[in-house]
C-alpha positions in Angstrom: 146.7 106.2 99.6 146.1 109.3 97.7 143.0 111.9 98.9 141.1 111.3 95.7 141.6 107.2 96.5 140.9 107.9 100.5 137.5 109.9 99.8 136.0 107.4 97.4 137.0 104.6 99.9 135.2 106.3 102.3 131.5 107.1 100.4 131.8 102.7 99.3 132.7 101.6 102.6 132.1 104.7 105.6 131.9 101.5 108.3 135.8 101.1 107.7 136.6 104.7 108.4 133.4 106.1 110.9 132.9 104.4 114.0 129.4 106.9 114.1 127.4 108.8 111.4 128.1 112.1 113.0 131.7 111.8 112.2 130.9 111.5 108.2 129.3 114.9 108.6 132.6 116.5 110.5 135.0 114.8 108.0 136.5 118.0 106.1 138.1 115.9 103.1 134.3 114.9 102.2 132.4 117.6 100.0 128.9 117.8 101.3 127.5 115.4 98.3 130.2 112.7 99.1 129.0 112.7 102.8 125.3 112.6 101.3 126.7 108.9 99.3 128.7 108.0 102.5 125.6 108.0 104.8 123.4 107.2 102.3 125.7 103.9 102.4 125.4 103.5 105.9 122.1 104.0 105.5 121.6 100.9 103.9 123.4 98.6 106.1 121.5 99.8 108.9 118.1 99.1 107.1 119.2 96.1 106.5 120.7 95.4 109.8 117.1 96.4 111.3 115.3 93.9 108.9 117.7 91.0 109.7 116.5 92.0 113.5 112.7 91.9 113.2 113.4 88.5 111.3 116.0 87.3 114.4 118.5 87.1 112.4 121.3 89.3 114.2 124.5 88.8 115.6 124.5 91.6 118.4 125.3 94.6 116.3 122.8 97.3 117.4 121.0 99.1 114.2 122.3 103.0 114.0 119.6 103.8 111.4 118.3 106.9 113.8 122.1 108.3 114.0 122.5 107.8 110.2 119.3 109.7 109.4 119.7 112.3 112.2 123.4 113.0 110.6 122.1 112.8 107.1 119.1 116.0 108.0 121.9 117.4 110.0 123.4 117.8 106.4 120.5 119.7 105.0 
């Protein structure tokens, strides 16, 4: 897979390639507003991970919506 490929594989779908947030922030083939879209990604699943929670709805997986926002105002 070329870079170009790798880096836009990684901003759609960061949970394949980042076991934590932090490690979108230390990736150094992300610019700084392709780690924005990456976490703002991961963002998303975890608010919608949390929801699914309050409503019972979970399978285990613990939300990481505090590490995702903590790495994205890391970024700033």
């Amino acid at each position: 897979m070329n870079q170009d490929k790798t880096s836009q594989t990684k901003i759609k779908k960061p949970h394949t390639f980042f076991d934590e947030p932090r490690e979108v922030v230390v990736d150094p083939a992300l610019s700084k507003n392709q780690k924005i879209k990456a976490l703002d990604a991961l963002e998303q699943d975890a608010r919608q991970l949390s929801v699914a929670s309050a409503e019972g709805m979970t399978g285990g997986e613990p939300s990481k919506l505090h590490d995702v926002l903590d790495a994205k105002n890391s970024l700033e």
